[in-house]
N, C-alpha and C positions, 0 to 999 in steps of 0.2 A: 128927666121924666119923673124922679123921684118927688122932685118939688113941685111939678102940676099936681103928683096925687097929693100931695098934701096941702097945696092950696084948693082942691077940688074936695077935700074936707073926708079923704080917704084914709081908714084905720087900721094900722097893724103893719106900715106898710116895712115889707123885709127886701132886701137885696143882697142876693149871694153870688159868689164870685163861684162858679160851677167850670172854671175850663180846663181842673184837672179831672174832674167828674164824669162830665156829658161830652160827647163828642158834636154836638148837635147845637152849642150853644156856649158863650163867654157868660154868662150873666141871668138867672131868675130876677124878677123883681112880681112879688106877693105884697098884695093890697086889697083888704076887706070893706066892701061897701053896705052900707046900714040899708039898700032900700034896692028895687029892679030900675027905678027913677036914677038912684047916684052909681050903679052900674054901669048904665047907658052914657053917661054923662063922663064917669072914667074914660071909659073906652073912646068915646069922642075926643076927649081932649088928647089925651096921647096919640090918637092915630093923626089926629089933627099936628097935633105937635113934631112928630117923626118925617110929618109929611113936606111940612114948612123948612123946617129944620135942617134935615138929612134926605130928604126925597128919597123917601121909605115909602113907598104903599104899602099897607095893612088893610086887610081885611078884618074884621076881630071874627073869632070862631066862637062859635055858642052863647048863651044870648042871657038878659038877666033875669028869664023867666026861667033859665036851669039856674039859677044861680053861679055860673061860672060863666067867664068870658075872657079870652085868652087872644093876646097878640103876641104873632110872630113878627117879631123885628129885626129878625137877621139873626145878630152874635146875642139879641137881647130876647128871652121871651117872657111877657107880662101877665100874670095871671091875677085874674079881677073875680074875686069870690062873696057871695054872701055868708053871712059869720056862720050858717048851717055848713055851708059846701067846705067850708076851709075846712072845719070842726073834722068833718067827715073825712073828706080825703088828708089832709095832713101832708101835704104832698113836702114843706121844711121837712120832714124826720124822713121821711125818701129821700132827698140829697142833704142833708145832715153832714155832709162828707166834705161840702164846699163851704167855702169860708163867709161867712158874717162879713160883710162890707158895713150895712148899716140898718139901724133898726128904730123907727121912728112908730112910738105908741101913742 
């Protein structure tokens, strides 16, 4: 997942390992898109991806005219922000507590 966002030309993208943290989930993975165009395009490609892949259906929740768009992928959930939304919510220093896997700037 990590390398579609980053061939989809996604910035900032974090993966933390949250399954001492959250009960609700093994894995965040936070990726900033520059535009509501490369949102949409995020989101595509990883439900796309999950779907082929792991026969995941995903819906994505909220859309890139909030600036956030979020898939639930089971153990994984993926949150697709515009550089406002991330700014604002900081949602890294809310699980702060789980561990850095990877971090691709």
């Amino acid at each position: 997942m990590v390398n579609k966002l980053e061939e989809k030309k996604g910035e900032d993208i974090l993966l933390i390992d949250v399954v001492d943290v959250a009960s609700f989930a093994d894995y965040f993975v936070f990726c900033t898109g520059t535009s509501n165009r490369m949102l949409d395009a995020l989101a595509k490609e990883i439900k796309d991806e999950v779907k082929q892949e792991f026969r995941i259906v995903s819906q994505p929740e909220g859309d890139a005219d909030s600036g956030w768009v979020v898939l639930d992928l089971g153990d994984v959930v993926c949150h697709l922000f515009s550089p406002e939304q991330r700014d604002y919510y900081q949602l890294e220093e809310l699980w702060q507590e789980g561990k850095v896997l990877l971090r691709l700037q």
